[in-house]
N, C-alpha and C positions, 0 to 999 in steps of 0.2 A: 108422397113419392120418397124414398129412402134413397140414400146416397149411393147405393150399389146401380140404384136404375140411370144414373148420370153415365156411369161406364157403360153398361150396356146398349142406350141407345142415344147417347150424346144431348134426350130432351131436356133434362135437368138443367144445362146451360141456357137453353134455350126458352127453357121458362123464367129462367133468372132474368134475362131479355126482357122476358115479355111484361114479368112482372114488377121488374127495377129498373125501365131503360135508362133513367137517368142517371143512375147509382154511378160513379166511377168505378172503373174495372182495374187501367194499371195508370197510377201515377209518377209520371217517370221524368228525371232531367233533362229541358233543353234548352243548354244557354247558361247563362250567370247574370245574378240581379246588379245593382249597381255595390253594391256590400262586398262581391267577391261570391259571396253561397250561390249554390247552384238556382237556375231557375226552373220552375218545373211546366207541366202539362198534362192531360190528363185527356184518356180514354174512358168515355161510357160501356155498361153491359150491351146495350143496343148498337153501340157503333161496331163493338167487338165484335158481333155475333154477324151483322151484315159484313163487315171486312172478312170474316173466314168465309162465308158463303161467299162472296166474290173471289177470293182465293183458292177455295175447291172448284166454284162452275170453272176458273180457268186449268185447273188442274187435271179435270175430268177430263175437259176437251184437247188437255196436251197428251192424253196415253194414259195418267197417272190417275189408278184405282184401287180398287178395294185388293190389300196384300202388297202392291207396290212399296218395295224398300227405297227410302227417301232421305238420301244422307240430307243433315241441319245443322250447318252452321251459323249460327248467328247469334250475338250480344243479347244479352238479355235485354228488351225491347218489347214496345207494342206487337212490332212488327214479327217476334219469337212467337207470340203467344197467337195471335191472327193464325200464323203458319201452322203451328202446331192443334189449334182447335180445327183447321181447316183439315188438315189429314185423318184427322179423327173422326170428321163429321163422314170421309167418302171411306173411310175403310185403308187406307194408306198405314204404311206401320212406318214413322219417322226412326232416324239412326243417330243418336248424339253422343258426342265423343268430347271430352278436353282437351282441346288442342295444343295444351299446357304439356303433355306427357312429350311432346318433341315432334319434329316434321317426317321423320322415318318410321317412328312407331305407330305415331297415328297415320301413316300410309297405309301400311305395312295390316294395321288393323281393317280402315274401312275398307282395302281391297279384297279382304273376307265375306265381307258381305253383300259385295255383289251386287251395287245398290244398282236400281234403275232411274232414279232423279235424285238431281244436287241442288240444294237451295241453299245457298250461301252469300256471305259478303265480301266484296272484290279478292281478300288476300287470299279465303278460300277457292274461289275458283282460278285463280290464278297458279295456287299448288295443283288444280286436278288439272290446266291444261299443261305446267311443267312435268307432271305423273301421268302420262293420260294412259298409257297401259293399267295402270292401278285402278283408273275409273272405265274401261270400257263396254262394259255393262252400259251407262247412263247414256239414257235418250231425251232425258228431258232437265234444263237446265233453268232457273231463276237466280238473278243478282237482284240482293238487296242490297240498293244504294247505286253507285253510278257504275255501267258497264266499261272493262277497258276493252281488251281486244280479241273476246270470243262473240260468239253468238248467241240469242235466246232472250228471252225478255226479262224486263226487270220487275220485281214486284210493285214499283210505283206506277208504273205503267198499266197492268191489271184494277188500278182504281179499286175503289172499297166501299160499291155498291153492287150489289148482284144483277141479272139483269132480267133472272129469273129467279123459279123455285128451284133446290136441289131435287136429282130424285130420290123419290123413298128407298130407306135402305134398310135391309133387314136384319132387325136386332141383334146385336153379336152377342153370342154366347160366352159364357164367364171361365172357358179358357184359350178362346178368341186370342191371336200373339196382336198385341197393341205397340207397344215399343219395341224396341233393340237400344238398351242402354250398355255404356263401356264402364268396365273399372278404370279406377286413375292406373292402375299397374306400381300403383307405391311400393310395391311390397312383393311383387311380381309381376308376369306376364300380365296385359291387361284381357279383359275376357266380355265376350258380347252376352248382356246378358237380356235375357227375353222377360220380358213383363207383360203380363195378360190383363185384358178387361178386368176380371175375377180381382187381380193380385190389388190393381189400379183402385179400384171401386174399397176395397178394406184397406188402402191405405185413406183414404178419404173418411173411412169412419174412424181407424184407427186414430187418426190425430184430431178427429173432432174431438173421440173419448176422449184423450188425454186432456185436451183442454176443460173436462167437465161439462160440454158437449154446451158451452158455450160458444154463440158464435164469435169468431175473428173480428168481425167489426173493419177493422182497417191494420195490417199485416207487412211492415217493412221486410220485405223480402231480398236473400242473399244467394239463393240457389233457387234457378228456375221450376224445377220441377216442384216445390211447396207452392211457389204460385201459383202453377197448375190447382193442387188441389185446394189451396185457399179462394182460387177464383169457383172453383166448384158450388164450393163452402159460401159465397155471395162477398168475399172480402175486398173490400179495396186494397189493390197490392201495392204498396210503395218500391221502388228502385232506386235505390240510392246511387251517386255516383261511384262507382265502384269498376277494378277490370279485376274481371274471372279469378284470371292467373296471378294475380296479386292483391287475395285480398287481404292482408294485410295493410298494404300499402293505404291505406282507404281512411280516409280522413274523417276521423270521428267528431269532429264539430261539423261536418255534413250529414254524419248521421242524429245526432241529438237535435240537429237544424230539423232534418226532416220529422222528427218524431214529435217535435213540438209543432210543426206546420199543419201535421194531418192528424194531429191525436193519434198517434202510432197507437194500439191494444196491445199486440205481439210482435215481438221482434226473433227472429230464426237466423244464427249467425254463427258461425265458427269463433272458438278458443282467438283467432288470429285475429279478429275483428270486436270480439269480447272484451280483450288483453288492453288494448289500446283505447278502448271506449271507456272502460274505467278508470284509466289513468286522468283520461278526459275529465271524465264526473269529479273527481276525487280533486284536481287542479281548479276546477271551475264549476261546484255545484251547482246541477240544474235540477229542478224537483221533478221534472217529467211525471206529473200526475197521471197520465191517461194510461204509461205505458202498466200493464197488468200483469203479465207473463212474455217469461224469454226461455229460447229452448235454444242448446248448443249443441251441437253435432257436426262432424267428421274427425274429430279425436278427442281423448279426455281431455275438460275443463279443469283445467287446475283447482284445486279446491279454495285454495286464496281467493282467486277470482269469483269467485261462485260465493264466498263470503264477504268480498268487497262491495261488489254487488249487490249483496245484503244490504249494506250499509248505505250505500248512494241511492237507491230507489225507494221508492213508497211501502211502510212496513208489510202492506198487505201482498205485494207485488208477488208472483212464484217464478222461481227461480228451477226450468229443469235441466239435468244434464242426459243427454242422450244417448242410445247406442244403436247404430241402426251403417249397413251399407247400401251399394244398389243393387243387390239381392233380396234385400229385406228393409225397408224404410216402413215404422220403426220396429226394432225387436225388445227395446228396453229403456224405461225411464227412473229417474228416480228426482224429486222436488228436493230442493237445499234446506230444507227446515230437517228432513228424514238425515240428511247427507251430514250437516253438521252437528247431530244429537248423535257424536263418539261415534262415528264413521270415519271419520276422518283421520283420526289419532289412530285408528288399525290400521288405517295403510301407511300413516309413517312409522308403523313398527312392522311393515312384512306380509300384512294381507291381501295387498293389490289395491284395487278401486273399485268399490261399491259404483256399480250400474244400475241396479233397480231390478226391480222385477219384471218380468216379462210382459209386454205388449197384450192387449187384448186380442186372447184368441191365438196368442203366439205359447208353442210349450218349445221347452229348453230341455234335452240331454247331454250328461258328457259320455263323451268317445276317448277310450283310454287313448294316448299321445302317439303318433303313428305317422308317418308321411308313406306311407302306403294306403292303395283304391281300398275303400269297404265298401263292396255292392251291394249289403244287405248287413241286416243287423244279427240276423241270424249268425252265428258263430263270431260277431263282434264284440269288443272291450268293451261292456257299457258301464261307466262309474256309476257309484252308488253313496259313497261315503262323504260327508259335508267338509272335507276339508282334502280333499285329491283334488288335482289341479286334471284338470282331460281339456281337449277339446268341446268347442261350443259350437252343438247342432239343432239346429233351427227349424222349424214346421209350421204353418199357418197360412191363412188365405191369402197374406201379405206376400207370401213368402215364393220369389221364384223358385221353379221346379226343375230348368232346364238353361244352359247355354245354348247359342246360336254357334256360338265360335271361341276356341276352338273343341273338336268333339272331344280328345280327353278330358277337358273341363270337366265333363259331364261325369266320367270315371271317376274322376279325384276328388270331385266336390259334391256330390250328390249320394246319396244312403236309400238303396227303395226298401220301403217298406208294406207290403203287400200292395194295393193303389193309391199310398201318399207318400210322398217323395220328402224326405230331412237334407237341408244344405248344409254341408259343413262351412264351417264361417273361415277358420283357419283363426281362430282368437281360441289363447286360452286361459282357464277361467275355473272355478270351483263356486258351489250353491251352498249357502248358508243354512240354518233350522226355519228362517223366515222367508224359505223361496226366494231370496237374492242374489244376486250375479254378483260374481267379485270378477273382474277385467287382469289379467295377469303379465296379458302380452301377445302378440303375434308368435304362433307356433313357430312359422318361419325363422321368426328372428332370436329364439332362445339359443341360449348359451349352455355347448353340450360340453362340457369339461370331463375329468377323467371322476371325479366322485359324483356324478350325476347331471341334472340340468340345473340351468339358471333361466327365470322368465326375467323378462326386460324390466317392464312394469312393475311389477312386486320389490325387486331392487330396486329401481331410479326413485319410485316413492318415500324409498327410507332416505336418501341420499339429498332429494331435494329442498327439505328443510332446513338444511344445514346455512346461516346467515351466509350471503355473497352469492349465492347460486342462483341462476337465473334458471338450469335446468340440466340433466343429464342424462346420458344413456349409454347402456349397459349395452357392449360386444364382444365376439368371442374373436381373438385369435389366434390360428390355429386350426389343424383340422380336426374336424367330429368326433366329439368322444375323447378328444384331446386337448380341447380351449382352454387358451387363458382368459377369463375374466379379466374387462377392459373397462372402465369407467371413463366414456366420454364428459369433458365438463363444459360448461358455457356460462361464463361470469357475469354476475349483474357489472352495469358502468361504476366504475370506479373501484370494483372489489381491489382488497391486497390478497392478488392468488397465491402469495406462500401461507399466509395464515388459512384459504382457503381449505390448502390442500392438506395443512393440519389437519384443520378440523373433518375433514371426509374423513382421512386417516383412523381418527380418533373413533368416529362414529360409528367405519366397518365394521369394526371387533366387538360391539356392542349388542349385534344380531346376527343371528344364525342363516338368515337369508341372505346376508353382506359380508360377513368374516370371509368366504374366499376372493373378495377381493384386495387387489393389492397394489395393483396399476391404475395412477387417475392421469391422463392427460386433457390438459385444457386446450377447447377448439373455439374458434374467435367466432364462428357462428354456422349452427347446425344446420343441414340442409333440409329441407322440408317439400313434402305432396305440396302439388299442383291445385288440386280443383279445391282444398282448406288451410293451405298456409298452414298444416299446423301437424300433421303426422310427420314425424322425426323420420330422416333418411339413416336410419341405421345399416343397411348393407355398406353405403356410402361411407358412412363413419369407422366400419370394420375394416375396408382399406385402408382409411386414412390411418385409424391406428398400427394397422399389421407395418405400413412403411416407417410410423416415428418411431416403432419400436423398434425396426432395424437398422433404421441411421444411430440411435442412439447406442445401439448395441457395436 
C-alpha cells in the first residue's frame, strides 16, 4: 500500500492499528516528575484508532458528515489528533486557525467559513458564545475539557470505545477538499486555504523522501500537522511541553529531557525553538545519540545556528533547513553540509539565502515583480536569467490549487495554466546554474526607493554578521517608489551600540546591495509571527521607524 492510499481511504491508519497496536502513537506531557521535568504519557495506534471511531460514531449521529465544515480548536494533544483522525475517517473537512493572529481577526476569519460544528476547548467556545452571530451557522458543538455555561457534550463524555462498526465510506478522490487551513496573516490578510486528499497524500511522501525514505522511528513534534503525517508514516510523535503562540518561550532542557527519554530520530522545530536549544547544548553538552535529522521551518534558520548545531550533535546527524508554507508544505530543502560548503559566505556578501532545491515533484518559476492578478502565463513576465530576482511560483501535487476564502485570493495568488494551477508564494527569490533557490525576501515587504528596489533578506544578510547584532531588518519609509531605506537593529545583551552602529556604517558602503543605506535605528526587540516565533514583523517595524524618524527630525 503506498502513502497516497492512507489519504484516500484513511486504511493506511488503520492498518497501522491493526498491525502495531501496541506501538505508541502520541507521547505527550502530564504532570511533572519529582525533578521538576515534565511527566509524560502515552497513547497506543490501537487506542488512537478506536478513540477516533468513537469520535466519529458520535459525530455521525450529531448531523456531522461527509463535507461538514468543523471549526478545531485545540492544544496539540491526544485529544487533536483522535478529533482530527475522526473527521477524516467520516468525510468532515476540519477548519484550523492560530488563535495567535488576535480575537477579532480570527473571528472575523472563521465567520467565513461558515462552519457547521465547533470542537474546541472552554476559552474557544466561550469566544463563539460572546460572537454568536459569527458562529451561526453551527449546530453541533463539543467541549474538550470541562463545560462552562453552553450546551452540548463534551468529548470525555463520548468515551473512547466505539460501540459499533463505522459505515463504509467511499474512497475519496485525490482532489476530494480534506481541510481548510489559515495563513498566520504575518505578512498580510490571513487566507483559508483548501487542502485536498491528493495535496495531503504527497505531502506524506514528500517528507518521507526528504528523510531518504527512512522511516521516523520516534518524531518530537512542534506543529501538529507533521504529526499528522508522521503518525501516517507509523512514528511515535513526542509533545513536548510547549504553548503554540509562544514557541519560543519553551524550555529547551524539556526538550533535550524528552529526546533522551524516547530516543527522539527527528526533531521538526522552528528557528525560535532551534535558537535556544543550542544555546542549551552548547551551556551543557548532551550527546543525544539517537537524534538523526532536524528539519526547521516557518522562517530562515540562521546560518550560525545551522552551524552550531553542527557542532553540538552527532557528526553523522543532517541538519535541513526548509522552505515550505500552508500552501505548499514542503516546496524546498537544502542539508547543512551543501549550505555551509561557501553558501553561506554569498549571502553575507548580497545573494540572499540558499533554500535548496525544489521538493520532489515540486517545479519552480519566476514571475517578473508585479502586485498585479496574472490569470495566465500567457502574456506574463516569466524570468529566465540566473541572477533576476522575480517572484516564486509553485506547482505540484503538494501544492494548493485554490482558496476557500477570500475569493480574490484566488485572483491574486493563483496563475492557470491550461488544467494546472501555479501558486504564487508572494517570496522573492532568483535560481542559480544548479537549480537552487536563493530566498530574497517577501515581495510585500521590499523596499521601493527612488533608484529601484530593495529585498529584505538580501540586505539583512550582509548586515547581520556584523559582531553585536543579534539581527536586522531592512524597511522603507516613505511612499512607493519614494523610500528611504531603514535598517531596523536588535542588539545582542550586552553589545556597545555606538561601536555597533559604526561598524554597520562601515560595512554599508562595502556592497552594492547595502551602500543605499544610511539610517540604522536600534529596536529593543523585534516583533515576530504567531504560529513560529520567528518571522520578523516588519510592516510593524516600518511604523515604528517612519515615527523615530519624525520625532528625531
Amino acid at each position: 500500500m503506498t502513502t497516497a492510499t492512507y489519504w484516500e481511504t484513511i486504511d493506511g491508519f488503520r492498518q497501522l492499528a491493526a498491525t502495531h497496536p501496541d506501538r505508541a502513537a502520541v507521547i505527550y506531557p502530564d504532570g511533572t516528575t519529582p525533578g521538576g521535568l515534565p511527566d509524560y504519557r502515552q497513547i497506543t495506534y490501537r487506542e488512537l484508532d478506536q478513540w477516533s471511531d468513537a469520535v466519529a460514531e458520535q459525530l455521525l449521529a450529531s448531523g456531522v458528515g461527509s463535507g461538514t465544515r468543523t471549526i478545531v480548536l485545540v492544544l496539540p494533544s491526544p485529544e487533536l489528533y483522535a478529533i482530527l483522525f475522526a473527521l477524516l475517517k467520516i468525510g468532515a473537512v476540519p477548519v484550523v486557525i492560530d488563535p495567535g493572529m488576535g480575537v477579532r481577526r480570527m473571528v472575523h476569519c472563521l465567520r467565513a467559513v461558515e462552519a457547521e460544528a465547533f470542537i474546541g476547548i472552554p476559552p474557544a467556545h466561550a469566544l463563539r458564545v460572546l460572537f454568536a452571530r459569527s458562529f451561526r451557522h453551527v449546530r453541533t458543538t463539543v467541549t474538550v475539557g470541562r463545560r462552562w455555561f453552553w450546551g452540548g457534550p463534551t468529548l470525555r463524555s463520548w468515551g473512547r470505545r466505539p460501540a459499533g462498526v463505522l459505515p463504509a465510506r467511499t474512497p475519496a478522490s485525490a482532489d476530494e477538499l480534506l481541510i481548510i487551513g489559515f495563513t498566520t496573516g504575518s505578512t498580510g490578510p490571513a487566507k483559508a486555504v483548501e487542502l485536498t486528499h491528493g495535496n495531503l497524500a504527497a505531502m506524506v511522501e514528500q517528507v518521507h523522501t526528504a528523510r531518504g525514505n527512512t522511516p521516523p522511528e520516534t518524531s518530537l513534534i512542534t506543529l501538529p500537522l507533521v504529526g499528522v503525517l508522521d503518525l501516517l508514516l507509523g512514528s511515535r510523535c513526542v509533545l513536548p511541553p510547549l504553548i503554540p503562540s509562544k514557541v519560543g518561550s519553551t524550555d529547551p532542557a524539556h526538550v533535550v529531557d524528552a529526546i533522551e527519554r524516547f530516543e527522539v530520530r527527528t526533531l521538526f522545530a522552528s528557528p525560535a525553538l532551534l535558537i535556544p536549544l543550542l544555546a542549551h547544548l552548547r551551556a551543557r553538552p548532551t550527546p543525544l545519540p539517537s537524534l538523526a535529522s532536524v528539519f526547521s521551518g516557518g522562517a530562515p534558520v540562521p546560518d550560525w545556528c545551522v552551524a552550531g548545531l553542527r557542532e553540538v550533535l552527532r557528526a553523522d546527524a543532517e541538519i535541513y533547513a526548509g522552505y515550505g508554507s500552508t500552501e505548499a508544505l514542503p516546496m524546498s530543502t537544502i542539508e547543512s553540509r551543501e549550505l555551509l560548503d561557501g553558501l553561506v559566505e554569498r549571502a553575507h556578501t548580497g545573494d540572499g539565502t540558499c533554500i535548496g532545491r525544489p521538493a520532489d515533484r515540486v517545479e519552480v518559476r519566476l514571475l517578473g515583480i508585479t502586485d498585479s492578478p496574472v490569470s495566465s502565463w500567457e502574456g506574463a513576465e516569466q524570468l529566465s536569467g540566473t541572477r533576476e530576482v522575480g517572484e516564486l511560483v509553485v506547482a505540484g501535487p503538494n501544492v494548493s490549487t485554490r482558496y476557500y476564502w477570500p475569493a480574490r485570493a484566488n485572483t491574486e495568488g493563483k496563475i492557470a495554466d491550461g488544467d494546472r494551477i501555479w501558486h504564487r508564494t508572494g517570496d522573492l527569490g532568483w535560481i542559480d546554474e544548479q537549480g537552487r533557490i536563493w530566498f530574497c525576501g517577501r515581495k510585500s515587504q521590499r523596499v521601493r526607493t527612488a533608484r529601484g528596489p530593495m529585498f529584505t533578506v538580501q540586505v539583512e544578510q550582509v548586515f547581520n554578521v556584523v559582531p553585536g547584532v543579534a539581527r536586522t531588518a531592512l524597511v522603507g519609509v516613505g511612499a512607493p517608489g519614494a523610500q528611504r531605506p531603514v535598517l531596523c537593529v536588535e542588539l545582542e545583551d550586552g553589545a556597545d551600540q555606538v561601536a555597533v552602529l559604526t561598524r554597520l556604517r562601515t560595512r554599508a558602503v562595502d556592497f552594492a546591495v547595502t551602500a543605499p543605506v544610511a539610517d540604522f535605528l536600534v529596536h529593543p526587540r523585534f516583533p515576530v509571527d504567531i504560529r513560529h516565533n520567528a518571522k520578523i514583523g516588519r510592516e510593524e517595524l516600518a511604523r515604528w521607524a517612519t515615527e523615530k524618524l519624525e520625532s528625531g527630525r
